[in-house]
Every structure is written in C-alpha cells, then in structure tokens.
N, C-alpha and C positions, 0 to 999 in steps of 0.2 A: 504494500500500500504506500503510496507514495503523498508526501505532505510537505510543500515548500520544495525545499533542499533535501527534505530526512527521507529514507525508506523505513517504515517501520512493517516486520513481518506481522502477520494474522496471527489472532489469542488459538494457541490450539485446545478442543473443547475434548478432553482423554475419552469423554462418555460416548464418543462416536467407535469406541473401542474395546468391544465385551470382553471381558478375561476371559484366557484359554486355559483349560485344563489341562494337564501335565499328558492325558491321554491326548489330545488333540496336538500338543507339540511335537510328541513322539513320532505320530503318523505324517505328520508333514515331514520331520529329520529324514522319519527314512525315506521316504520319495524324495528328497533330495539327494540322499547317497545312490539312488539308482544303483541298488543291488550289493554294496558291500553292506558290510557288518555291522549294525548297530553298535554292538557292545564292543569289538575290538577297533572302531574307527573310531569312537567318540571316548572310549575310558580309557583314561591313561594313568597306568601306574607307578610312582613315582618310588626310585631307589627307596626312598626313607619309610617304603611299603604305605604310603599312601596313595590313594587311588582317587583322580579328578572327574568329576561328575560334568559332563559337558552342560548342566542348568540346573541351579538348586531353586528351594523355595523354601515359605517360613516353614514346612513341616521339618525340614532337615535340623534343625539347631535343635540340641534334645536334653541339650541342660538350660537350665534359666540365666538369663541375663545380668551381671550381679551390675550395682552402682559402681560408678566410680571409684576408687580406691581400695575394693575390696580385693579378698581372694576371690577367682585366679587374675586377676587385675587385668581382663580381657578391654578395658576400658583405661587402664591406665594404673599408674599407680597414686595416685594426689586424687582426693577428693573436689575437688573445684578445677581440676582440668588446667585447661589454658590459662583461666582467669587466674590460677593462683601463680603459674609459672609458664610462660608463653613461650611458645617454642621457639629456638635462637635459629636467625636466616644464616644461615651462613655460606652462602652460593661462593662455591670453587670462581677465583677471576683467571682467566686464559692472557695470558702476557710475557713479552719477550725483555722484557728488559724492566728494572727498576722503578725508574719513572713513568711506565706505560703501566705497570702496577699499580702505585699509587694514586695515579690519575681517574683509574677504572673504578678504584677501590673509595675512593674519598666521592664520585660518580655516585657508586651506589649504596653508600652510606647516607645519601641523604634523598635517597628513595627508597629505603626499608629494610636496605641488611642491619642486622643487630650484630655481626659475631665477623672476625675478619679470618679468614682460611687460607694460610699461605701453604700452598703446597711446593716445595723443591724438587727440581727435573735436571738435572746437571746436564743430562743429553738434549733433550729439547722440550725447551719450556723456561719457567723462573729462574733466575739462577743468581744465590745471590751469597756472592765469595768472599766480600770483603764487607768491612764494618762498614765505609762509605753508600754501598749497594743497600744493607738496611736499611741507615739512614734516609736512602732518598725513599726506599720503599712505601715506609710508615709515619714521614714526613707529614704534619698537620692532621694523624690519626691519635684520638684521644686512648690512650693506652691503657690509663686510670679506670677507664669505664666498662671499656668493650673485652669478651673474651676471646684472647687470638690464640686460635689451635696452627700450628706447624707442624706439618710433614714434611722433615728431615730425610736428606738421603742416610749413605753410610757416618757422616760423624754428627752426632745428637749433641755432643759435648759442645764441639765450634759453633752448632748455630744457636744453641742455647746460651753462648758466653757472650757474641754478637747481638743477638735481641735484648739481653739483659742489658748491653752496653746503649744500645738505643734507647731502653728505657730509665735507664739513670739519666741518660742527657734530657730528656722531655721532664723529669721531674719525679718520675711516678715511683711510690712505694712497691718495694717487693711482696710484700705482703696484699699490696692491693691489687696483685694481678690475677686473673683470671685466664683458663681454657689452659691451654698445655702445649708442650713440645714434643708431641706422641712419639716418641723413637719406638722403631719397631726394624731392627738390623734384619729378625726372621724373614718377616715379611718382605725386606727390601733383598736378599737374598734369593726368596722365592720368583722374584719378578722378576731379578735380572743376571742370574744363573750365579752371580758371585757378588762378596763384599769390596768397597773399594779398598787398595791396600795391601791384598792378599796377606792379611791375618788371618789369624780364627777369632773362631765366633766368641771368643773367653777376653779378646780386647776389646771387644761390644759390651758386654756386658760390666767389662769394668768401667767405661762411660756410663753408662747407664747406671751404675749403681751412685759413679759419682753427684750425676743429678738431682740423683731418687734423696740421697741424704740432703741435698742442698735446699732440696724443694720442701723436705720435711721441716727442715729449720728454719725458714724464711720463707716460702712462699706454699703455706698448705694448701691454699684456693687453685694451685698450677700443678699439671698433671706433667710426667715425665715418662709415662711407657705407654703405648698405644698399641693396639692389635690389629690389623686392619684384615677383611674378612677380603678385600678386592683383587690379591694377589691368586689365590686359590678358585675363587668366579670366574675371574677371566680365563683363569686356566682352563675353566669346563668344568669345576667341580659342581656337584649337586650341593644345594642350600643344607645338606645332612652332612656329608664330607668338610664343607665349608666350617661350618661350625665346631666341628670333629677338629679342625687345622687348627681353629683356633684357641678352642681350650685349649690343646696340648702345648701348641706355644705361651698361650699365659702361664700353663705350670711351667712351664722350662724356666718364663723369665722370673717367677715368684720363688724358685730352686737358688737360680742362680743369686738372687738379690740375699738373702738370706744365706748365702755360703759365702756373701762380700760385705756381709754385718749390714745390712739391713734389716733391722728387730722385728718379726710377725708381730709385737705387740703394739706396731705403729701402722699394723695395718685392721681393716674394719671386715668384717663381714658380714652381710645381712640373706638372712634364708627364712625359710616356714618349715622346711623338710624335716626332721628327724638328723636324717643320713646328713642333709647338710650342714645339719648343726653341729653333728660331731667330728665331721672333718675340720668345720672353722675351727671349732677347739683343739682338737689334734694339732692341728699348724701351732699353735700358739697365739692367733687373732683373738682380738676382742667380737663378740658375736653379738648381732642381736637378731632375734626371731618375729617375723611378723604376725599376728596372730590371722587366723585361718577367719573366713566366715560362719557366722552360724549352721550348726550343723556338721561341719567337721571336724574331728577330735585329731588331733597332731600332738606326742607329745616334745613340748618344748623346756621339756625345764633345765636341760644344757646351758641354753641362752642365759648370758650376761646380761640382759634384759627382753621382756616382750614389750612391742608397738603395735599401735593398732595403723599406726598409717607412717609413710616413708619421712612426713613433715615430721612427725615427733623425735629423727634420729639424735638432734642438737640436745634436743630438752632430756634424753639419754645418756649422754655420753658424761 
C-alpha cells in the first residue's frame, strides 16, 4: 500500500489460517518427498544419541516450565532476567591495523556495544606487538567502565603486561577492571597445529599461572584463563565432542595451576549435584550448592553453603 513517499505492507489477519494437525502435516511431508523415507529423510540422529524431530509442538515438552532462576535454570539463572543483568554486546571488530580498530571500536560504542572484544590474529587480522599499537588501539576507550575480554595468541603474559601498561596511562585502577585476558595456549595449539616458540606446553602454563596469581591479588573482577569451544567446531567436532574438549582442557589447566601454587582454596565452585559437590570439595575449592526446586530432594550438605539463586553468591562468601 503505498502513502506519500512510504510503502507500508497489509495487516496480515493469521485467522485466514486454520491450524493443521500434526496428521495433516505428515501427509503433505511425505508427498513432498515423492517416495523416500519418512523417518530416515527427516530424523536425524545426532552423535550425542539425540535424535531431531523434523516439527515439534506444545505436546512435546513433558516436564513443566520452571521460573526464572530456578532449577534446571532452563530460563536462566537470575531471577529478573535481563532486567537485573543485561546481557554484555560484545561484537568481534574485523581490523587490520591499530587505528582502524579503534576507530570501529569507539564507532560502535556509541551505538550499543557494552563490552570491547579484542581478538589477536598474528597471521591475518589485529595485531598488536608493541605497547604503542595498544595504545592507539584503546585510545579514548573508557577502561574504568567497560569489560575488555582479549584473545591472546601464544604469549598471554606480553599482552596482559601491555594492556595493563595502557591502563595505568589512562588512569584506571586495577582493581576496577573488568572481563579478562582469556589465555587459552590448548586451544591456540589446536587451531594452528603448534605453539609459537616451539616450547612445551609447561612454558604456557607457567605464564598462565603467572597471571592467575597476579589477577588474584589485584584484579579479582579480571579473568586470566579462557576455554574457547571454536577450535574443536571448526574442526567438525559434534556440540558432545566439543564440550568433551573442553572440560578436559579446563582440568588440565586447573592441574597445572595448582602444581604452580595456585591455592584451590582461591578458587569457587558452584553445583546442585551431589557428585558435584564432592568433587569441589575433593579439589580443595570453596563450594556452594544451589538449592534444587521444589520437589527435588538432592542431598547437599557437603556444600560450604546452600543458595537459593546465583545473586546470593557475594552475601555467601
């Protein structure tokens, strides 16, 4: 319909559209597969022994919907959702150099990113080697406020000593920074068949531990080990595999950090399981237990405290 200048489309009225029965779907599918297989063209089973339903409906969900915050936190884990903690934007920027970074980046800062994501690509992509190259990167970006996650190639140590250097010149407290410097050596190994250097993997993890203590003592809100699941994906792994990669690299790196005096008792763990609770304790972590929903009996009395929601962990500790 056209008006002026505008086109504005026609209101569509759904009631010109009787709902179809699951039987009446069916027999249209298969006339369109013109003689294969119902069940072996449309169901597909996946590695993790799940099997995809080519159209579900409300009959399918056969447990109840719980609220927000509860167990199985199919909704989340915060009670008030976004409202209480709104999820951080943090869009990957694609840039070849320093200042084409910062430019993009300060761009989209003041059209809705909350969170700055520097990703490093030594081969092609960001690349940023020297302290001057920071500098211009994050140039006129408020550091104090915003949480900037890094993805570091092979040395976590250099580029965590460089953005610290950045952020002492702009002003900002250590303690008042946020988001982390994910090192993840496994993962950068997986992707690109070797570490830079040709060490072993035991020089990795001595940066890594170096930061892990440094972060503990001055910057608890900054994260210093990251897992990333994208190494394994791209390879073709199934989302079961995927996952399988990556716990076993978090214990390798939670092994190694504790065999370089990093204390379990400075680290947290939060579970509902039984079994999970007594592994937290086993390691030596402080634990706490979330309490289940009504109706499920778990017992939790391992835990160093029960919660009833992830908000209470501060008023715990």
């Amino acid at each position: 319909m056209q008006q002026g200048n505008k086109t504005t489309a026609p209101e569509i009225d759904f009631g010109e559209f009787a709902p179809a029965t699951y039987a009446e779907w069916r027999e249209a599918a298969v006339a369109a597969l013109k003689g294969a297989d119902f069940d072996k063209k449309l169901f597909t089973k996946l590695v993790e022994g799940i099997t995809l339903h080519p159209i579900y409906n409300k009959w399918d969900e056969h447990s109840p919907v719980m609220p927000a915050g509860q167990f199985p936190y199919r909704r989340g884990t915060r009670t008030l959702g976004y409202m209480e903690k709104p999820c951080e934007i943090a869009q990957s920027i694609p840039a070849s150099s320093p200042e084409d970074f910062n430019a993009k980046l300060l761009h989209d800062l003041d059209r809705g990113l909350t969170a700055v994501n520097v990703q490093l690509n030594c081969k092609c992509g960001l690349k940023l080697r020297k302290q001057a190259d920071w500098d211009a990167a994050l140039r006129g970006v408020r550091l104090d406020g915003l949480p900037v996650y890094v993805t570091p190639g092979s040395c976590g140590l250099g580029t965590l000593s460089m953005f610290l250097n950045t952020c002492k010149a702009a002003g900002v407290k250590t303690a008042d920074l946020k988001g982390g410097v994910l090192y993840d050596p496994v993962g950068k190994a997986v992707m690109k068949g070797s570490l830079c250097g040709g060490k072993g993997i035991c020089a990795y993890y001595d940066q890594m531990a170096v930061m892990t203590k440094w972060a503990v003592a001055n910057a608890p809100g900054f994260q210093t080990i990251g897992v990333s699941g994208l190494p394994y994906a791209d390879s073709g792994a199934s989302a079961f595999e995927e996952v399988g990669a990556m716990l076993s690299t978090a214990v390798a790196y939670l092994r190694a950090m504790e065999e370089l005096g990093v204390e379990p008792a400075e680290c947290l763990v939060i579970e509902d399981s039984p079994l999970g609770i007594e592994a937290g304790k086993r390691s030596g972590a402080r634990v706490l237990a979330l309490r289940p929903h009504e109706g499920v009996n778990l017992d939790q009395s391992q835990a160093d405290a029960v919660i009833d929601n992830l908000t209470d962990i501060l008023a715990a500790l």
